[in-house]
Z-matrix of the N, CA and C atoms (Angstrom, degrees):
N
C 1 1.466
C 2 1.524 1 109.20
N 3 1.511 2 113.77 1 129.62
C 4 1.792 3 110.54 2 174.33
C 5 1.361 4 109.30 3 -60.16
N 6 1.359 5 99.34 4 -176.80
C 7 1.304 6 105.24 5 -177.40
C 8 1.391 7 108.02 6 -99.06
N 9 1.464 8 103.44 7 130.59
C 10 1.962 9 100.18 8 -173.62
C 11 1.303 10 123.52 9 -54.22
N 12 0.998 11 140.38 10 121.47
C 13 1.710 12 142.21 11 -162.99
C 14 1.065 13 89.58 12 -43.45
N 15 1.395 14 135.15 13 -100.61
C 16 1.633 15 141.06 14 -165.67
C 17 1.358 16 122.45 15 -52.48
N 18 1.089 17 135.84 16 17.39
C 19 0.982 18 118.21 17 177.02
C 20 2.095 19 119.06 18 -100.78
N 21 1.058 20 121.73 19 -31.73
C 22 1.028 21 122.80 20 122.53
C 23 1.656 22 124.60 21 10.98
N 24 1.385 23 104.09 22 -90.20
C 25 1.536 24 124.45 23 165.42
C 26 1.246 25 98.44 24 -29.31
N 27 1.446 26 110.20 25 -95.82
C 28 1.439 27 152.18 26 -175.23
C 29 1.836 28 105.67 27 -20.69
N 30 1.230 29 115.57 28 -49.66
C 31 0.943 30 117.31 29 160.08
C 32 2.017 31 137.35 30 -51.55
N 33 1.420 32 86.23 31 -48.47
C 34 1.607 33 103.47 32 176.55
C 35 1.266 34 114.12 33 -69.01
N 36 1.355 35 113.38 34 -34.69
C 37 1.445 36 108.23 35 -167.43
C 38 1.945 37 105.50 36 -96.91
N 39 1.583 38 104.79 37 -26.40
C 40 1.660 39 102.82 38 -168.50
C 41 2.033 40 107.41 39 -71.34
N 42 1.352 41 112.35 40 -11.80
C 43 1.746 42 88.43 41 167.57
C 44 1.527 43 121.32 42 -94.45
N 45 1.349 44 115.74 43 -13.86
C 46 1.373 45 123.74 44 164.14
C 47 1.227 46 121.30 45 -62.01
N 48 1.538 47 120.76 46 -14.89
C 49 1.688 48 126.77 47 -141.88
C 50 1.420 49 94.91 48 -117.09
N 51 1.743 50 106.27 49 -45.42
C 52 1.604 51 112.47 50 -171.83
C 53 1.336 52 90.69 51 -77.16
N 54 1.441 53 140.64 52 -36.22
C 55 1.674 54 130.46 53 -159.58
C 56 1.628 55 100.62 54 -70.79
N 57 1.376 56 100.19 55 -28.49
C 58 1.605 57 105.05 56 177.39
C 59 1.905 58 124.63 57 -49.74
N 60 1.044 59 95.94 58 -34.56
C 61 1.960 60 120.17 59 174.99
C 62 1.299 61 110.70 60 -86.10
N 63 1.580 62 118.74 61 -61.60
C 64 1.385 63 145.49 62 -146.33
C 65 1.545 64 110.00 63 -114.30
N 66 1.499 65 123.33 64 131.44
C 67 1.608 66 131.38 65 150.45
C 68 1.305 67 103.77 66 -55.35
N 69 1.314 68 145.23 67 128.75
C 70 1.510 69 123.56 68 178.17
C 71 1.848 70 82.12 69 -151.67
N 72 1.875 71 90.34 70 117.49
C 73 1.436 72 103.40 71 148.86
C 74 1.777 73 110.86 72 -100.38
N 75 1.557 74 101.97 73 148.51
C 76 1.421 75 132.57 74 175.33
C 77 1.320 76 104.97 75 -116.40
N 78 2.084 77 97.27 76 118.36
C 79 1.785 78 84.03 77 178.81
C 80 1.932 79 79.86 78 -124.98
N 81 1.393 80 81.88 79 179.84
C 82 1.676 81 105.25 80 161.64
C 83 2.008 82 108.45 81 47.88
N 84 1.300 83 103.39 82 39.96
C 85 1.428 84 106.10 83 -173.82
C 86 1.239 85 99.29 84 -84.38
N 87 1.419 86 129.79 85 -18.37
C 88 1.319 87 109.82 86 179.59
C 89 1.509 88 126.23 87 -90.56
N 90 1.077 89 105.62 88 3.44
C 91 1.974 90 125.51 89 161.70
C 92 1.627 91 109.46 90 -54.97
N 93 1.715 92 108.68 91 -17.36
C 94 1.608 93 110.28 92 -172.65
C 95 1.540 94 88.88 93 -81.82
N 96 1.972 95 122.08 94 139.63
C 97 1.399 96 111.11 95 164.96
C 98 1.790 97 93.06 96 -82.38
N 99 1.646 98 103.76 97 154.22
C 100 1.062 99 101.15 98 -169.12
C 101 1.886 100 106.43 99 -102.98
N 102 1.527 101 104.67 100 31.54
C 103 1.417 102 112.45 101 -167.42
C 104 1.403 103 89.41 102 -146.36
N 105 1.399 104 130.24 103 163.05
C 106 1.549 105 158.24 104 -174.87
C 107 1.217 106 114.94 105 25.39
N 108 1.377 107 140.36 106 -120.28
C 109 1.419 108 129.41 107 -135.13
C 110 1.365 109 100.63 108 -118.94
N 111 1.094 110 137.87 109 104.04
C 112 1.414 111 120.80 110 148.54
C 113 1.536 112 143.98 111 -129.06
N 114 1.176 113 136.80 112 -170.58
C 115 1.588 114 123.83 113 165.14
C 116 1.095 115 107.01 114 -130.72
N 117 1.422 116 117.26 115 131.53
C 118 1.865 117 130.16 116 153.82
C 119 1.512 118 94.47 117 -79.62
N 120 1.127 119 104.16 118 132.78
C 121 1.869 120 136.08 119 162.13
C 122 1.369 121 123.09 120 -113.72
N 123 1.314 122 119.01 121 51.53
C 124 1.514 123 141.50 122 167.01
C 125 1.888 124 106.42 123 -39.65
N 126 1.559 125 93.77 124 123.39
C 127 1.671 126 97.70 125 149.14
C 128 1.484 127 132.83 126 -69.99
N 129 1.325 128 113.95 127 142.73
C 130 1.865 129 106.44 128 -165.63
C 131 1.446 130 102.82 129 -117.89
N 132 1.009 131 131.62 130 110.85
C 133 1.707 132 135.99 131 151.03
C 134 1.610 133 118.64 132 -90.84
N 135 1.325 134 119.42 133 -32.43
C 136 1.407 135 134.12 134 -131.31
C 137 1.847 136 108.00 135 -156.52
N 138 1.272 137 95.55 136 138.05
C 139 1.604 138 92.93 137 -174.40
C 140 1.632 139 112.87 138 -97.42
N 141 1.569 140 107.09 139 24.07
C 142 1.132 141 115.31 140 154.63
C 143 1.264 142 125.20 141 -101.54
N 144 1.544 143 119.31 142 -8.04
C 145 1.534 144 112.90 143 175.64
C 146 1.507 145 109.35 144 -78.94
N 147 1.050 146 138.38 145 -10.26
C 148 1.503 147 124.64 146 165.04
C 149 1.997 148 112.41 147 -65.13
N 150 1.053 149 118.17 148 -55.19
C 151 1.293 150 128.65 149 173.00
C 152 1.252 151 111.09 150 -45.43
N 153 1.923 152 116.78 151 -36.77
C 154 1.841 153 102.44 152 166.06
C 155 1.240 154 115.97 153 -103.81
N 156 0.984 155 136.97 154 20.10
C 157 1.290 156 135.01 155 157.90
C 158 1.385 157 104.14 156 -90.74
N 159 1.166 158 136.72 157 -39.72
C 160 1.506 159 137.94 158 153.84
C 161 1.566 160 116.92 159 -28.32
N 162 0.960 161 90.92 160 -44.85
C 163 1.739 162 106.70 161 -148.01
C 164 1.764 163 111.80 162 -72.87
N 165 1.555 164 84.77 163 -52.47
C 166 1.664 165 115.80 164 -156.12
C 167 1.561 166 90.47 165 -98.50
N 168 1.336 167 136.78 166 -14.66
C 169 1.910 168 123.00 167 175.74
C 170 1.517 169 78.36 168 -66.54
N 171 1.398 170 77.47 169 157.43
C 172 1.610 171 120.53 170 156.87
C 173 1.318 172 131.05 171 -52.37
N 174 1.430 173 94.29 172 -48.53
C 175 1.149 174 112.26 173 -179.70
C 176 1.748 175 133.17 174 -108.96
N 177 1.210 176 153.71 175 179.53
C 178 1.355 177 146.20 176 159.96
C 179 1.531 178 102.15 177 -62.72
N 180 1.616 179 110.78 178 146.04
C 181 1.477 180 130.07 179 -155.35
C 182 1.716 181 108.80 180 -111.95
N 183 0.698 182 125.31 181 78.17
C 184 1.947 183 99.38 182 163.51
C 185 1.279 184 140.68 183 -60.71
N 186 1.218 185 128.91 184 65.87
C 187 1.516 186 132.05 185 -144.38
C 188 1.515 187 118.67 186 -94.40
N 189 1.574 188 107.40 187 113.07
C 190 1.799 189 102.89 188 166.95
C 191 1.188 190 111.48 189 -49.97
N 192 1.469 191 118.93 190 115.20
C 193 1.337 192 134.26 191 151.22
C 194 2.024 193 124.53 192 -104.83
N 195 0.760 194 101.75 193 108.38
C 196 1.545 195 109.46 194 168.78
C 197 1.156 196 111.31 195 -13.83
N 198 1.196 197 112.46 196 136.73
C 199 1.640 198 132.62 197 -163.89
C 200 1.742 199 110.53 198 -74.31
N 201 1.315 200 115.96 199 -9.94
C 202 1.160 201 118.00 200 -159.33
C 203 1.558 202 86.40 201 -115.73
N 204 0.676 203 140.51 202 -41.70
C 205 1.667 204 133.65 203 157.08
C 206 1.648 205 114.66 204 -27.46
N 207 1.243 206 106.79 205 -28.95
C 208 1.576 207 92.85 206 -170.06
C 209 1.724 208 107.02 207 -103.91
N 210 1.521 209 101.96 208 82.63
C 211 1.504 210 106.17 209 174.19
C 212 1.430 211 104.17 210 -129.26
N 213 1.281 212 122.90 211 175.61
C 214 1.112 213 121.23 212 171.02
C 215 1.529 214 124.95 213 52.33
N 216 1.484 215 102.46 214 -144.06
C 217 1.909 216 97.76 215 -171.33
C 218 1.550 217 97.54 216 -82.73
N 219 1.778 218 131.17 217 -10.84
C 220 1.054 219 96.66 218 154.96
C 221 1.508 220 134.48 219 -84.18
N 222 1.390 221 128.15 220 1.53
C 223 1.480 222 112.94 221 170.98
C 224 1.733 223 108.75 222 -44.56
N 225 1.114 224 120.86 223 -59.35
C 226 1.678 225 121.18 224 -131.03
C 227 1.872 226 75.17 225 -90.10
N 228 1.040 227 113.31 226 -9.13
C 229 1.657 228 100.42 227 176.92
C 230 1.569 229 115.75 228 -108.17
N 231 1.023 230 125.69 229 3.10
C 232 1.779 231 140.31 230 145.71
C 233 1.264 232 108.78 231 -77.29
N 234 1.260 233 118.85 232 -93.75
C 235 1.828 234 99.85 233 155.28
C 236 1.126 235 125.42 234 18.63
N 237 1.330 236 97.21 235 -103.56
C 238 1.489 237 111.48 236 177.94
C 239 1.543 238 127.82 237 -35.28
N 240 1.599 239 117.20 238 -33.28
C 241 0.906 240 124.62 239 -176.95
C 242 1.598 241 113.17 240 -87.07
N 243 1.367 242 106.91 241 7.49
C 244 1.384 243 127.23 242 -165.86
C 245 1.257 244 131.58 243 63.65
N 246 1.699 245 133.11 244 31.92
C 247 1.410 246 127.81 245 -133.14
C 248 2.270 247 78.84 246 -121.66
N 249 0.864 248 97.81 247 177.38
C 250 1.463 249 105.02 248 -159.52
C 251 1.949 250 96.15 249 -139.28
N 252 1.961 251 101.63 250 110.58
C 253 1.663 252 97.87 251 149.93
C 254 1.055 253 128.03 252 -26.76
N 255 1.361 254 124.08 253 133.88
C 256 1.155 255 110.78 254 153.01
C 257 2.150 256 103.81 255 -130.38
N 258 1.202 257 114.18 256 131.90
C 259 1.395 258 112.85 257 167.83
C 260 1.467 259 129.17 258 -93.78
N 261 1.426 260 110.30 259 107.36
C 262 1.472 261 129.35 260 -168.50
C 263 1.576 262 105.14 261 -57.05
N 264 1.537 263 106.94 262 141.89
C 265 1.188 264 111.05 263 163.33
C 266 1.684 265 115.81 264 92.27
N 267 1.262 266 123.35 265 3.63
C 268 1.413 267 130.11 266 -138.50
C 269 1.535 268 93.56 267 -167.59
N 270 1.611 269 117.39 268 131.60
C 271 1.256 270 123.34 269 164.88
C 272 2.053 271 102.95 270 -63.45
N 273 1.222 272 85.94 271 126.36
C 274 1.448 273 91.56 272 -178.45
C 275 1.637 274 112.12 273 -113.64
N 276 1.314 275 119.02 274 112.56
C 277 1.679 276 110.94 275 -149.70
C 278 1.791 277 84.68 276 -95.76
N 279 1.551 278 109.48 277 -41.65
C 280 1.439 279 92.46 278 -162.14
C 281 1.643 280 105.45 279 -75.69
N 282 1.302 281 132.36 280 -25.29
C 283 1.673 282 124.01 281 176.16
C 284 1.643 283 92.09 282 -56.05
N 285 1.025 284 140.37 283 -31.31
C 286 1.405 285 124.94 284 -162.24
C 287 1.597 286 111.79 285 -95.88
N 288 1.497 287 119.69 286 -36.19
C 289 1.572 288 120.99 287 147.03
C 290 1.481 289 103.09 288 -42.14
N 291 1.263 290 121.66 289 -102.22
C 292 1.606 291 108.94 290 -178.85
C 293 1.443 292 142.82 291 -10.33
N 294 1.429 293 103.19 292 -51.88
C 295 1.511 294 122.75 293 147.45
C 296 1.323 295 115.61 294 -23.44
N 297 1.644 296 102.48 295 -82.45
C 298 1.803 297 97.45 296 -178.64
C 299 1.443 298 107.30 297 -87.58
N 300 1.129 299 140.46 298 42.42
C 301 1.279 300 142.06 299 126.62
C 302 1.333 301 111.20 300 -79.48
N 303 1.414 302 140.45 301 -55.48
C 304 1.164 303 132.63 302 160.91
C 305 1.171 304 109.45 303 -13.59
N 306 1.593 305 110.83 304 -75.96
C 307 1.688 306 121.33 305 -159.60
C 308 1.178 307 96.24 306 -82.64
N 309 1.138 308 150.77 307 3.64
C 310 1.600 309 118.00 308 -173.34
C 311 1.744 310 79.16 309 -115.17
N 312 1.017 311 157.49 310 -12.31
C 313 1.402 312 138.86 311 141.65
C 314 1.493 313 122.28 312 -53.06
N 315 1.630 314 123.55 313 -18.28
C 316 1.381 315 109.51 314 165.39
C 317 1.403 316 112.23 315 105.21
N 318 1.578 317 113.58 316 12.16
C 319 0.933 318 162.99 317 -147.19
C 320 2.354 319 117.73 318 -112.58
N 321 1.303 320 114.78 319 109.26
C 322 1.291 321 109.24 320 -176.20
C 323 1.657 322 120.75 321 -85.75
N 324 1.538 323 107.67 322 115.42
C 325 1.664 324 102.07 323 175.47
C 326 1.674 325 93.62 324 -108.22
N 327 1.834 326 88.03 325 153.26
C 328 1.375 327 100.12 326 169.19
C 329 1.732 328 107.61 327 -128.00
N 330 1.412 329 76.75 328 156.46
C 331 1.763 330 90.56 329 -150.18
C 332 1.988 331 91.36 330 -119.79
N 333 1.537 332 100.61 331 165.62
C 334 1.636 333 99.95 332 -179.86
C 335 1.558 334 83.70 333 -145.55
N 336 1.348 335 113.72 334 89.69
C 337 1.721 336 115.58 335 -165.62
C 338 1.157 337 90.27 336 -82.44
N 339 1.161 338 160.52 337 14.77
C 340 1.693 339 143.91 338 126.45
C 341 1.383 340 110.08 339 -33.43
N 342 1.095 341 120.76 340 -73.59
C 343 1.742 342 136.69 341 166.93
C 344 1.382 343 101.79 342 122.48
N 345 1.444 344 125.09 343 13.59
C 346 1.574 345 120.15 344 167.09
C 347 1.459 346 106.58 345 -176.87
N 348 1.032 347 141.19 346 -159.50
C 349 1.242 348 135.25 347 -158.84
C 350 1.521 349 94.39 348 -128.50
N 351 1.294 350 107.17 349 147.09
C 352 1.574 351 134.67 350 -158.26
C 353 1.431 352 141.61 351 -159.98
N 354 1.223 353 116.57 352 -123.68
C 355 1.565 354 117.61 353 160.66
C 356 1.328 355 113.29 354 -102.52
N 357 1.551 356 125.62 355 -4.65
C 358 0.996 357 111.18 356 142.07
C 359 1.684 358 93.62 357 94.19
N 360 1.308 359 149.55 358 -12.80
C 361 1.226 360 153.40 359 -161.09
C 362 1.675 361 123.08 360 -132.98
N 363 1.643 362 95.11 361 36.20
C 364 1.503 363 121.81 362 166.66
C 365 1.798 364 102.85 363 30.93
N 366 1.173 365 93.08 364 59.56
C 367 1.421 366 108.96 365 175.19
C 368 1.811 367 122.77 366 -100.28
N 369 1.289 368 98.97 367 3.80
C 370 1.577 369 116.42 368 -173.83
C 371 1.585 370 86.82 369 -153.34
N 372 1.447 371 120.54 370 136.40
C 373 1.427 372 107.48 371 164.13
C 374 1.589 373 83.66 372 -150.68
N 375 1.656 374 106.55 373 137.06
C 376 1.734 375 112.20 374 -159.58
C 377 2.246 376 81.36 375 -86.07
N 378 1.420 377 86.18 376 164.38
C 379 1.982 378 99.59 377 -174.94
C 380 1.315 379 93.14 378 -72.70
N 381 1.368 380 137.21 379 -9.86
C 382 1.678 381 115.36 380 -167.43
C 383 1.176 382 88.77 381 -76.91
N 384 1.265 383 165.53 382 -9.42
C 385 1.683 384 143.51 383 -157.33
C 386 1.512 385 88.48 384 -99.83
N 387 1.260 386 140.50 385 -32.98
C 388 1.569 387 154.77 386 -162.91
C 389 1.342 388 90.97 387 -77.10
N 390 1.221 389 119.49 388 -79.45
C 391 2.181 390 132.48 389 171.95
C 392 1.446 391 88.84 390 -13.83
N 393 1.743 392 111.13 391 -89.76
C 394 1.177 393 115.50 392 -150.56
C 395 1.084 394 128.68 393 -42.14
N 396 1.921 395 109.14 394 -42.05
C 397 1.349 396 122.28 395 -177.18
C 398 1.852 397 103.85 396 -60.09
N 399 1.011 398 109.95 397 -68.60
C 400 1.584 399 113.52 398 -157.39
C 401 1.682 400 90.22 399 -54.57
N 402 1.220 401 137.42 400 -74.95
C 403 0.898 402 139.04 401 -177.12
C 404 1.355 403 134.88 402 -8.01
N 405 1.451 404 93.64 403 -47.73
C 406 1.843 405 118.79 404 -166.68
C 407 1.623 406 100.65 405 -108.89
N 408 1.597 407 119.30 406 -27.04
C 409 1.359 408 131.62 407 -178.31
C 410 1.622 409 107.73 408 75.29
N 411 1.620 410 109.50 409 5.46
C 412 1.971 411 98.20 410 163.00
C 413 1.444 412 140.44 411 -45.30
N 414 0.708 413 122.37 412 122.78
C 415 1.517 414 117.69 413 170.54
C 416 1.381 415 105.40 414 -40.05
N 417 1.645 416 125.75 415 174.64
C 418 1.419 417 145.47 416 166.66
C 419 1.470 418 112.98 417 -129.66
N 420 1.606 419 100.13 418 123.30
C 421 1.620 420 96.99 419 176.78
C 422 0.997 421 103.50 420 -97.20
N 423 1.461 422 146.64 421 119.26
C 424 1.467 423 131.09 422 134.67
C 425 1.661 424 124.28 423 -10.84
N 426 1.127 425 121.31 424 115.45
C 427 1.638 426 102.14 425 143.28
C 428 1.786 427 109.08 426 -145.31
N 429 1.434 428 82.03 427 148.65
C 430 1.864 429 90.76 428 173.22
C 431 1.637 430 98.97 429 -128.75
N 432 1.451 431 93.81 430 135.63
C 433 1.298 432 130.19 431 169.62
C 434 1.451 433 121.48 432 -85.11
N 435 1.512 434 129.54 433 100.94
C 436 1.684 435 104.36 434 -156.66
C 437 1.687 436 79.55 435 -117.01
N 438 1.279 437 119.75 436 164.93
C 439 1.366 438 136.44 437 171.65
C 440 1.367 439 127.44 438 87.11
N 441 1.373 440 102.90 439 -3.02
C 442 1.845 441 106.21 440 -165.19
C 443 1.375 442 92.98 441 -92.96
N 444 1.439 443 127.27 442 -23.00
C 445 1.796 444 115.06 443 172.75
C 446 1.095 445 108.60 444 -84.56
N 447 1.153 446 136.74 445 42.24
C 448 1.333 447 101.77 446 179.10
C 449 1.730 448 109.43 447 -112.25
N 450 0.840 449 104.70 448 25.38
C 451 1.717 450 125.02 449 172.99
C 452 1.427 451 108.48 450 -110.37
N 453 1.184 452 128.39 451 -22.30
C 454 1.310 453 135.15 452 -145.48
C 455 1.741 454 119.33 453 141.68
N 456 1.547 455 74.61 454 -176.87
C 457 2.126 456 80.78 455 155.10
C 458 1.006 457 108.08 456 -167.31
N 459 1.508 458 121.13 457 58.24
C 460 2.037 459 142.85 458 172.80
C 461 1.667 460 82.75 459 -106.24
N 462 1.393 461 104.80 460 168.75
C 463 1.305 462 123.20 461 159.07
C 464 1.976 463 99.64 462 -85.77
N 465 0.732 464 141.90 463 -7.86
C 466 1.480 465 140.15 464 149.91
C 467 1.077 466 126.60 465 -61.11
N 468 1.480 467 120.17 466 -13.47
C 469 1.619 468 127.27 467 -169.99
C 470 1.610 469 97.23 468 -131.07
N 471 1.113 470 118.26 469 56.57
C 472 1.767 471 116.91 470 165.15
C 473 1.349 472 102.58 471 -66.86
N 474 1.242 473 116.76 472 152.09
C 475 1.515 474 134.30 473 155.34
C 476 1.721 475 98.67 474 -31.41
N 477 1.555 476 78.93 475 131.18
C 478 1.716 477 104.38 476 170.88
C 479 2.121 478 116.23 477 -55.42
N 480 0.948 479 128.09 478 135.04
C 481 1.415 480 123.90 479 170.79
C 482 1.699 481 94.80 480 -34.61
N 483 1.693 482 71.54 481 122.03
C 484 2.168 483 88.71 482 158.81
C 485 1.557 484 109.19 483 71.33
N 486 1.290 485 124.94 484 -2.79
C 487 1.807 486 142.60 485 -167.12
C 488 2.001 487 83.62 486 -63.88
N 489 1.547 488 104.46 487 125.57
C 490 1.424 489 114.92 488 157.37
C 491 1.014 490 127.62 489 -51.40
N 492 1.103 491 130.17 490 98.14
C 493 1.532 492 129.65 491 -176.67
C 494 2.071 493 110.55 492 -107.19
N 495 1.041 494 112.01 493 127.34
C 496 1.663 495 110.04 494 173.53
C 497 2.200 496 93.55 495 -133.48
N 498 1.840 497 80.78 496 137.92
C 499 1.424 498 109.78 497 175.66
C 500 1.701 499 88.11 498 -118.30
N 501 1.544 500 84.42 499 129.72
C 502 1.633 501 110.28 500 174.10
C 503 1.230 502 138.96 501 -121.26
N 504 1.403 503 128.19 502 95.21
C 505 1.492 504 126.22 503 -157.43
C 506 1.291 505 105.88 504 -101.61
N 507 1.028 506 106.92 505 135.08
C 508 1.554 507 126.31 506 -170.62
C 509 1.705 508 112.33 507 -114.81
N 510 1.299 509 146.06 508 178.53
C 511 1.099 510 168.90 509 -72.96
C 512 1.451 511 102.04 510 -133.53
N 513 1.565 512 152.81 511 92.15
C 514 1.188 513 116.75 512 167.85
C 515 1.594 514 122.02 513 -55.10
N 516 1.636 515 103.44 514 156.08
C 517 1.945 516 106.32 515 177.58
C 518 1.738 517 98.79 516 -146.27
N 519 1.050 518 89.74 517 173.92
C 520 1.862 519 88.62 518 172.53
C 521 2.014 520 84.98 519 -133.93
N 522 1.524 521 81.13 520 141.46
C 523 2.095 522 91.77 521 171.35
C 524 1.054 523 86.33 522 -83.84
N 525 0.875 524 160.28 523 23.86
C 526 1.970 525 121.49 524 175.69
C 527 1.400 526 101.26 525 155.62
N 528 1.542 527 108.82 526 115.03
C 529 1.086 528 92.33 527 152.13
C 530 1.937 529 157.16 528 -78.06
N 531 1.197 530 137.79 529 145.02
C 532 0.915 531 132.48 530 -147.11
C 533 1.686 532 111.11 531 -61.32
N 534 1.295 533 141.29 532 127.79
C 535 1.341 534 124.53 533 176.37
C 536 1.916 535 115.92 534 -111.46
N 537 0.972 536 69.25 535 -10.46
C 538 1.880 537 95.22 536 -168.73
C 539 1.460 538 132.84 537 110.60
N 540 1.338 539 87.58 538 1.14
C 541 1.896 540 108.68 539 -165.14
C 542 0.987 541 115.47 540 -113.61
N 543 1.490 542 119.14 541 65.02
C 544 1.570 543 128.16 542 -167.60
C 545 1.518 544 106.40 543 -70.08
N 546 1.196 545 121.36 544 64.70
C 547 1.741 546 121.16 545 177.63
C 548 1.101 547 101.00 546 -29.27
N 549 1.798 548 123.30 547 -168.21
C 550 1.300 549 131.28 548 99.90
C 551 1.500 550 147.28 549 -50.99
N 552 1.824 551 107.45 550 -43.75
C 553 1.212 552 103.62 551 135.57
C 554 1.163 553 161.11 552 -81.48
N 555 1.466 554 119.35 553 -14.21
C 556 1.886 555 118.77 554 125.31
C 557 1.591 556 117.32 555 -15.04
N 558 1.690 557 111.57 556 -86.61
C 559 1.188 558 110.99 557 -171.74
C 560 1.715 559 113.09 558 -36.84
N 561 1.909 560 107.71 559 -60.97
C 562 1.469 561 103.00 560 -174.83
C 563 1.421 562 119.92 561 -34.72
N 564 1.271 563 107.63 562 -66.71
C 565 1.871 564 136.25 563 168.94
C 566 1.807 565 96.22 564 -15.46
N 567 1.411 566 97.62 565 -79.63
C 568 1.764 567 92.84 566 -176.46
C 569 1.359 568 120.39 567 -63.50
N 570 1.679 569 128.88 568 -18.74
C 571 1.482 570 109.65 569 171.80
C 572 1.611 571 109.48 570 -95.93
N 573 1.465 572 113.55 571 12.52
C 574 1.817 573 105.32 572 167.84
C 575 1.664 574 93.85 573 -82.64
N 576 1.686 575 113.97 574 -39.33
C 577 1.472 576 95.66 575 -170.72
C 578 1.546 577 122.04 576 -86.13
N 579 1.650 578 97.15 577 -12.77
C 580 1.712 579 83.89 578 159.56
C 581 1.963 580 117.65 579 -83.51
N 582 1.102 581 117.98 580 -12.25
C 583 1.327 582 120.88 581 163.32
C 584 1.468 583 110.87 582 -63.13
N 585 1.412 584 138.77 583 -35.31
C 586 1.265 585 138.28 584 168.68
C 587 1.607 586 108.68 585 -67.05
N 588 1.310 587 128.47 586 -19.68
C 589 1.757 588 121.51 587 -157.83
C 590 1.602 589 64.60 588 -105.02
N 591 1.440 590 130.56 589 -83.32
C 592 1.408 591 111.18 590 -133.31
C 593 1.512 592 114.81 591 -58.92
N 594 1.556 593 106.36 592 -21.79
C 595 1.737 594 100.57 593 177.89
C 596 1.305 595 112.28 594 -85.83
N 597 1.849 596 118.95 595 -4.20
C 598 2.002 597 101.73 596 173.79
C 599 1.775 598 88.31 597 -95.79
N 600 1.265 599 118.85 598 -18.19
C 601 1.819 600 90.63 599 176.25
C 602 1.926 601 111.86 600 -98.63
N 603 1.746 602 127.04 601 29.49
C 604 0.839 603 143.67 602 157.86
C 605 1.816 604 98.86 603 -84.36
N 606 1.056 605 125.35 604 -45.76
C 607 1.540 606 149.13 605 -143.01
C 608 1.446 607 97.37 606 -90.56
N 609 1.767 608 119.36 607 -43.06
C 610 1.208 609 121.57 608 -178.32
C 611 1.422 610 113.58 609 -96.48
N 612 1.316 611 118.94 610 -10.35
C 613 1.345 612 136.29 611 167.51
C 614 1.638 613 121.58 612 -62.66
N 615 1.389 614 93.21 613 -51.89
C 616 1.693 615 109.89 614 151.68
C 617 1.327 616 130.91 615 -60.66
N 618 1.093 617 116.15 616 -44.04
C 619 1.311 618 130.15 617 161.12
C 620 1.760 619 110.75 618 -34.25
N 621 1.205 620 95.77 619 -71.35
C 622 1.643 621 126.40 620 -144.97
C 623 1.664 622 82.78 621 -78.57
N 624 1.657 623 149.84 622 -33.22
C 625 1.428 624 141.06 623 -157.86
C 626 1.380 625 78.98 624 -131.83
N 627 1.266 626 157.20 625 68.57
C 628 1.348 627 146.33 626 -172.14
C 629 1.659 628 112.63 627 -38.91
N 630 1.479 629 112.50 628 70.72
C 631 1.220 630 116.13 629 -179.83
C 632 1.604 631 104.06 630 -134.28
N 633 1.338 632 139.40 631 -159.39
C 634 1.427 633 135.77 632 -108.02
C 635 1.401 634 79.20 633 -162.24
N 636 1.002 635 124.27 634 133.11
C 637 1.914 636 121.14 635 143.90
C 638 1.545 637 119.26 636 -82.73
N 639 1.337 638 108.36 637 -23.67
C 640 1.509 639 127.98 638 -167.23
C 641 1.349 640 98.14 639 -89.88
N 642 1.939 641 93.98 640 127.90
C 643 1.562 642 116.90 641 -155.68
C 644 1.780 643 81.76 642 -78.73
N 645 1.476 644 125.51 643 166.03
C 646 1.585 645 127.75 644 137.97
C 647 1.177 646 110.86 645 -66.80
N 648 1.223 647 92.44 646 168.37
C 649 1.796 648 114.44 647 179.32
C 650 1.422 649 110.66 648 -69.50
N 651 1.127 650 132.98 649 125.75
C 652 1.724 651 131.92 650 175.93
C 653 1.622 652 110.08 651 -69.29
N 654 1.804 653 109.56 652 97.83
C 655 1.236 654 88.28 653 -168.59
C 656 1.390 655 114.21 654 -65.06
N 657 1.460 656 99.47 655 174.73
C 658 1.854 657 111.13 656 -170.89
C 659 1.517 658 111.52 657 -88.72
């Protein structure tokens, strides 16, 4: 896969832009390998944690974004930025071709294996992040995002001006190695044990910034 025209840009300008709103600590960035295949598996509360996980990798991002996002003047600028439809609710064959086109170019996608924004505490994680991995043989980065819910988790409720925000990258691992025998219960098997890594390095993430994954209540 080329390299997405904008992203480049997109990169240079998005940690100057978010620090502009946001306090934002970056820990554990060097857990990203900064060479071949991998996946970030970000927690989602907030429709600002895609923009720092973008921002703050190391590296260029390929990010599932929701299919309904790509209208207007933002299609050709998702695109561009290289980020990949994805359609909720629905086996989606071509986000997952794309997917391992991403990775089998050597190439980093980031994924929000919740599949929408929530509680934020990888308490549901859909089997495609399990597929992809064994499949393609990428590593998995952890990251937790702590502070961006705490307004909510609408795009109406961003972090308050200047609100502490820390993105936390944790450990690459592989669930499983690949055998060729992508069961159903294979796949399940590897996303219970990546559901166990991303919620003890959510757990140590908290630990380590003594902050909360758990959004507040949006008052009424």
């Amino acid at each position: 896969m080329t390299k997405p025209p904008l992203s480049a840009a997109a990169h240079r300008i998005g940690i100057p832009l978010l620090r502009s709103f946001w306090r934002i600590r970056s820990l554990g960035t060097h857990h990203v390998p900064l060479g071949g295949p991998v996946i970030l598996a970000g927690n989602h509360t907030n429709f600002a944690d895609g923009p720092l996980l973008y921002a703050f990798c190391p590296r260029p991002v390929h990010f599932w974004v929701k299919q309904e996002m790509f209208t207007g003047i933002m299609d050709p600028v998702l695109r561009g930025i290289g980020h990949i439809p994805v359609h909720r609710g629905s086996a989606d064959r071509g986000m997952i071709m794309d997917s391992l086109t991403v990775l089998r170019a050597g190439n980093c996608l980031g994924v929000f294996p919740e599949g929408t924004r929530g509680a934020g505490d990888f308490g549901e994680v859909h089997n495609g992040l399990a597929y992809l991995a064994m499949r393609s043989g990428a590593p998995i980065v952890p990251v937790a995002c702590l502070g961006t819910g705490e307004r909510g988790a609408s795009i109406a409720a961003l972090p308050s001006w200047r609100a502490k925000i820390d993105v936390v990258y944790g450990k690459p691992f592989l669930p499983a190695p690949d055998t060729g025998k992508r069961s159903r219960r294979a796949v399940t098997d590897a996303s219970e044990r990546i559901v166990e890594r991303l919620t003890a390095h959510l757990h140590e993430a908290e630990r380590l910034t003594g902050r909360s994954a758990a959004p507040a209540a949006v008052p009424a």
